[in-house]
VEXFI-867667 format. One record per residue (C-alpha): residue number from 1; residue in three letters; x, z, y. Coordinates in steps of 0.001 Angstrom, whole numbers, plus 500000, padded with zeros to 6 digits. Layout:
N
+-----+------+--------+--------+--------+
! seq ! type !      x !      z !      y !
+-----+------+--------+--------+--------+
! NUM !  ALA !      X !      Z !      Y !
...
+-----+------+--------+--------+--------+
// end
This chain:
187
+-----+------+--------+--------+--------+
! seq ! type !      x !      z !      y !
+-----+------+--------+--------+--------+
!   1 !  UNK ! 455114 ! 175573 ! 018613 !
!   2 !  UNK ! 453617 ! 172348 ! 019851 !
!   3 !  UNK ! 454362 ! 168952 ! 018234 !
!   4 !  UNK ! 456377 ! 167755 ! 021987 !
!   5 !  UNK ! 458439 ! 171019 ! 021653 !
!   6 !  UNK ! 459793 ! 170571 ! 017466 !
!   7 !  UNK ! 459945 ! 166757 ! 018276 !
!   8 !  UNK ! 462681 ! 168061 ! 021016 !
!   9 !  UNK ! 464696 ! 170517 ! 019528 !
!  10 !  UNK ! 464808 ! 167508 ! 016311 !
!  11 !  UNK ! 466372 ! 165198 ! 018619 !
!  12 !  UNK ! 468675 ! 167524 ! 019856 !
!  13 !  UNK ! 470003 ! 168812 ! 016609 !
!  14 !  UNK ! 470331 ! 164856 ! 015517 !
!  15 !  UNK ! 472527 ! 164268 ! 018503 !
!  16 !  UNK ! 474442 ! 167401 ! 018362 !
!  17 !  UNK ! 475295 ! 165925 ! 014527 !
!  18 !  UNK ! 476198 ! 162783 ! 015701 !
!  19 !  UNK ! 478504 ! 164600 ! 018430 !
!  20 !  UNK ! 479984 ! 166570 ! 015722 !
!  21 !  UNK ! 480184 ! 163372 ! 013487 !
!  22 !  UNK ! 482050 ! 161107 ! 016155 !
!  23 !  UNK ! 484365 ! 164506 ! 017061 !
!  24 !  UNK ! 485843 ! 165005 ! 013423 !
!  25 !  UNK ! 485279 ! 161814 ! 012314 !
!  26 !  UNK ! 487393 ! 159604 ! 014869 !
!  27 !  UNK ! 490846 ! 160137 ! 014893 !
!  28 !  UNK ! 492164 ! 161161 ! 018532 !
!  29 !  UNK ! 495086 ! 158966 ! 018254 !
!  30 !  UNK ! 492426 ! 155888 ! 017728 !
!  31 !  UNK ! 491608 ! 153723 ! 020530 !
!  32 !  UNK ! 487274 ! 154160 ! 019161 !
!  33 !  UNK ! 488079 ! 158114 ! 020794 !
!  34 !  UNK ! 486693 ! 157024 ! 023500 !
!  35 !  UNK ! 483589 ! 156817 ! 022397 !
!  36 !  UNK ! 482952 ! 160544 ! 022258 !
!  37 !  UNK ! 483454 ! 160726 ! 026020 !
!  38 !  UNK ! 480751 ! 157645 ! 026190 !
!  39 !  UNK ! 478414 ! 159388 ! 024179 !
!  40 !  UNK ! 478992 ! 162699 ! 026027 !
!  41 !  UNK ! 478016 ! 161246 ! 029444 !
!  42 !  UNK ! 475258 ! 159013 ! 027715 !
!  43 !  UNK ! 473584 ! 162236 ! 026261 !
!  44 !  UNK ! 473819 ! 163922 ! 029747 !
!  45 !  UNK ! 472178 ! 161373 ! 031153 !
!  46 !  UNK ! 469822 ! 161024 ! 028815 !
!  47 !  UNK ! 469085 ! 164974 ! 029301 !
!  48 !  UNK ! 468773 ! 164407 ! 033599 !
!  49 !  UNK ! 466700 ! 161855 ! 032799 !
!  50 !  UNK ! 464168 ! 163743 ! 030427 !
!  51 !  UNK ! 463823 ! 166847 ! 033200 !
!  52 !  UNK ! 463535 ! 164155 ! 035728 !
!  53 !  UNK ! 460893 ! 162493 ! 033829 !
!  54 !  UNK ! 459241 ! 165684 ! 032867 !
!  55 !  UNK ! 459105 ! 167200 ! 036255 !
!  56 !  UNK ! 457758 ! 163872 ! 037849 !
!  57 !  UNK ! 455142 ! 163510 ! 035215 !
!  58 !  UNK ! 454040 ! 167064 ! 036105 !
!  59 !  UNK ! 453991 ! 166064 ! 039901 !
!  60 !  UNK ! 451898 ! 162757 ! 039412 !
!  61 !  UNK ! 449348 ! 164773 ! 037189 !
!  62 !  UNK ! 449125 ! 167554 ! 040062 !
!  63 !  UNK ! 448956 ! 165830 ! 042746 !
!  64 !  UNK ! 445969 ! 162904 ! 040553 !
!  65 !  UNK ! 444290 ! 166687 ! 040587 !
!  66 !  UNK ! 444061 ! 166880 ! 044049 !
!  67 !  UNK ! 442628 ! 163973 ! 044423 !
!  68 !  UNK ! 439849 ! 164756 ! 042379 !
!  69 !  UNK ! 436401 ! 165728 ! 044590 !
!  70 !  UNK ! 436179 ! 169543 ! 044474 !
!  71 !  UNK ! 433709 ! 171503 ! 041854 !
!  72 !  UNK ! 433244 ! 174337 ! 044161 !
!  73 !  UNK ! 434729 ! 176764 ! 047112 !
!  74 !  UNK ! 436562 ! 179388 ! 045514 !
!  75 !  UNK ! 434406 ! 182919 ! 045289 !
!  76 !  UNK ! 435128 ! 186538 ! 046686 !
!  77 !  UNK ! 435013 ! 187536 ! 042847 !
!  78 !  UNK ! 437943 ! 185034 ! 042160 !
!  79 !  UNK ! 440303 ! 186351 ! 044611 !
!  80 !  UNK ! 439586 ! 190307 ! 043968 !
!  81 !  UNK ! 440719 ! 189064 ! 040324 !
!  82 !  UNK ! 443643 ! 186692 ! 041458 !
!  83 !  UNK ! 444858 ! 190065 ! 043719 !
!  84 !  UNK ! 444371 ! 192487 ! 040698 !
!  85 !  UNK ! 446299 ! 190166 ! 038674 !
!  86 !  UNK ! 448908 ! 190069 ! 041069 !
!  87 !  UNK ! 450028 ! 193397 ! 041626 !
!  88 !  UNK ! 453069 ! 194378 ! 040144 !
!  89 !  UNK ! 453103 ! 196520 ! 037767 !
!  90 !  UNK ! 450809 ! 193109 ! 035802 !
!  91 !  UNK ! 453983 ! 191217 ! 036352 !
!  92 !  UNK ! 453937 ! 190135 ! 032798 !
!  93 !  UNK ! 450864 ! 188389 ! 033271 !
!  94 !  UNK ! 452658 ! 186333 ! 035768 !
!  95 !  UNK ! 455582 ! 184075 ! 033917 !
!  96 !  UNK ! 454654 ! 181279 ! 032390 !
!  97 !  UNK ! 457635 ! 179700 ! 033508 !
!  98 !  UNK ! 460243 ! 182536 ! 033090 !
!  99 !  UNK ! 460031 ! 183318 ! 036593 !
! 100 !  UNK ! 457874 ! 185633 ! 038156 !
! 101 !  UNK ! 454575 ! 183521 ! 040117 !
! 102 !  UNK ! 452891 ! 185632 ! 042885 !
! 103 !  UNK ! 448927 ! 185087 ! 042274 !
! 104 !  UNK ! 448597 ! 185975 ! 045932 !
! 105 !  UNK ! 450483 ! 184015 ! 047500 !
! 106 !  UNK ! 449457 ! 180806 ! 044867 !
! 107 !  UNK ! 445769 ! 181738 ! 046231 !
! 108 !  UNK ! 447218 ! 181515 ! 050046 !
! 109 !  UNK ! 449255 ! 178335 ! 049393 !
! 110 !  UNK ! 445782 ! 176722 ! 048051 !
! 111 !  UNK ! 445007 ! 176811 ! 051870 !
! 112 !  UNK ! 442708 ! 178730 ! 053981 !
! 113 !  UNK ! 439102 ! 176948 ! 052821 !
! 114 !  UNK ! 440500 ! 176825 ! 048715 !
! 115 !  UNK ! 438365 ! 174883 ! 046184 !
! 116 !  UNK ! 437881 ! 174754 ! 042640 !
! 117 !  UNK ! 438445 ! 171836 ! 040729 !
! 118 !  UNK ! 438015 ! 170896 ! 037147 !
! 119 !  UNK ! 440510 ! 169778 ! 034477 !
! 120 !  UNK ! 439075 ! 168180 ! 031338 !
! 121 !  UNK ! 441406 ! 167706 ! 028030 !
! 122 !  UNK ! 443555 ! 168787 ! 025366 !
! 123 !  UNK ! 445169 ! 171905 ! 025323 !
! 124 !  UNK ! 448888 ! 171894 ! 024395 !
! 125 !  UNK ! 451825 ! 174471 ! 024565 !
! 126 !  UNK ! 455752 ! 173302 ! 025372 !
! 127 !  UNK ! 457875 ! 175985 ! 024529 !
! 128 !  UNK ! 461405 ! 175546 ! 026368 !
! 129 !  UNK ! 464846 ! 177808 ! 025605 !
! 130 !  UNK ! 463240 ! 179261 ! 022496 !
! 131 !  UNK ! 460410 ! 181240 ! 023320 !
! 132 !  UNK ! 461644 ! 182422 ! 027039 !
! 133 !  UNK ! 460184 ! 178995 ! 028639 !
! 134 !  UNK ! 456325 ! 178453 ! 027835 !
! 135 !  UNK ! 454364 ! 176206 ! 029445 !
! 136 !  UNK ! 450317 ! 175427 ! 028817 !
! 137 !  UNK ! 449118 ! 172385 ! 029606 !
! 138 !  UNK ! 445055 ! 171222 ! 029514 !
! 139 !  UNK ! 445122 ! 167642 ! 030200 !
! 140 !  UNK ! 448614 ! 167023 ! 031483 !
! 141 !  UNK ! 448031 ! 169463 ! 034378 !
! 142 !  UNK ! 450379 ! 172552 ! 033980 !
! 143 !  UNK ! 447843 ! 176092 ! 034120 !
! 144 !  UNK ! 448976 ! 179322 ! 034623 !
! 145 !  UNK ! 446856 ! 181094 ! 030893 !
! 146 !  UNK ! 445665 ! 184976 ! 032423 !
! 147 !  UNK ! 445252 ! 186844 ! 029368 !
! 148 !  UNK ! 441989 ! 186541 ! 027262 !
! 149 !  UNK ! 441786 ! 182967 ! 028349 !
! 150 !  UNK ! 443572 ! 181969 ! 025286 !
! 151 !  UNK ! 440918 ! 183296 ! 022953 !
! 152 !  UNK ! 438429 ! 180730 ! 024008 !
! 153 !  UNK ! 440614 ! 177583 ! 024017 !
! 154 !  UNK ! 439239 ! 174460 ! 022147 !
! 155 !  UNK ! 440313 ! 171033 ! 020812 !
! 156 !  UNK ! 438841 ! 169477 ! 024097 !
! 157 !  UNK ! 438531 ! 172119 ! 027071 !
! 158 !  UNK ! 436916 ! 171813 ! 030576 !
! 159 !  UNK ! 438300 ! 174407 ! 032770 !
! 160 !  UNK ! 437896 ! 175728 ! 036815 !
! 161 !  UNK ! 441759 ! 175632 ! 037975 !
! 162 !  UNK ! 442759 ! 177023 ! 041817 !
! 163 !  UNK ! 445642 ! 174267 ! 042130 !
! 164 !  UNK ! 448742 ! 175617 ! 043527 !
! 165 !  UNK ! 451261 ! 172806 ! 044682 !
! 166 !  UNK ! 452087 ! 172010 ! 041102 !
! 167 !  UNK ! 450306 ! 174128 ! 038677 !
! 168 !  UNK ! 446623 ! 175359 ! 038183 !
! 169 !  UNK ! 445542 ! 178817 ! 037859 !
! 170 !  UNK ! 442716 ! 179082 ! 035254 !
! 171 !  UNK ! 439377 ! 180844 ! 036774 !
! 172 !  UNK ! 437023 ! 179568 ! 033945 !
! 173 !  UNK ! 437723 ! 178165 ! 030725 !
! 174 !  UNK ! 434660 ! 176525 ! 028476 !
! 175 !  UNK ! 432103 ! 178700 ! 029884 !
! 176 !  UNK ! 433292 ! 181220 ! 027920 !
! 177 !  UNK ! 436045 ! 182810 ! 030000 !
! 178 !  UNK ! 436261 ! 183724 ! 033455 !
! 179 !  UNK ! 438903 ! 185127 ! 035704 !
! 180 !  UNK ! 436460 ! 187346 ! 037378 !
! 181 !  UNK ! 435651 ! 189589 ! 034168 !
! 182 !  UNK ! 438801 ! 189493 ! 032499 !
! 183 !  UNK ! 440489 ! 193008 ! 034677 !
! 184 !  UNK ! 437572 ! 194539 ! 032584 !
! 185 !  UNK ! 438691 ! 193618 ! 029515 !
! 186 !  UNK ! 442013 ! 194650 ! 029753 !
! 187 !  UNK ! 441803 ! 198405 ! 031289 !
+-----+------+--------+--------+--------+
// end
């Protein structure tokens, strides 16, 4: 579990306390009961504002991606891979989110002439709704992992991402890893 995602569930167990502490520990019949209700809608907005600020951070970083001048085109060998990943019955590969992410269609949405760009950074992990919710970051892009990729990860990593509206499909990773040869190692 990544530092972000303990510092997160800390804060929420402190303010569930303090919930619990103003609940029991102001009378009802005091006039101060009203604070619970404050601190209820304060907490809920700090929680909107924490997605909000979460999913806009992702956006900014995404779309500072696509700006960046493109590595390459994207090859023949990447797409094969990007299809076998996609079929269904590899759906497992697919959820980095929870939901289900059609590789396909990702490699359509890149546009008809898609390019390979590079992302440069850290590699962290925010793990979400205790285990069902992971997302990998490199930089503070969001990258879809394909399995063996994570076997090759370093402090600092330099990796060829297909960017797909808001998240980056790995192809390379370190010069170690590439989407191209990883079907063969997992027949």
């Amino acid at each position: 579990m990544s530092d972000e995602s303990s510092k997160g569930e800390w804060i929420r167990w402190v303010m569930l306390l303090i919930f619990f502490a103003m609940l029991f520990g102001i009378p009802n019949s005091s006039p101060w009961f009203g604070l619970v209700f404050v601190y209820l809608i304060g907490t809920g907005l700090f929680i909107v504002a924490s997605i909000a600020w979460i999913a806009l951070r992702g956006r900014r970083a995404a779309l500072a991606l696509a700006r960046t001048p493109p590595t390459r085109a994207l090859h023949t060998r990447e797409v094969k891979a990007l299809v076998w990943f996609g079929q269904p019955e590899r759906i497992v590969w697919r959820m980095p989110r929870g939901n289900v992410i059609d590789l396909v269609k990702a490699a359509q949405a890149a546009g008809t002439r898609p390019v390979v760009r590079t992302v440069r950074g850290p590699y962290r992990v925010m793990v979400r709704a205790r285990h069902h919710e992971r997302h990998d970051f490199i930089g503070e892009v969001e990258v879809v992992m394909l399995p063996g990729a994570d076997r090759h990860i370093r402090d600092i990593n330099e990796a060829d991402v297909l960017l797909c509206g808001q998240f980056a499909v790995v192809l390379a990773l370190n010069g170690a890893w590439r989407i191209d040869q990883a079907p063969s190692l997992l027949r």
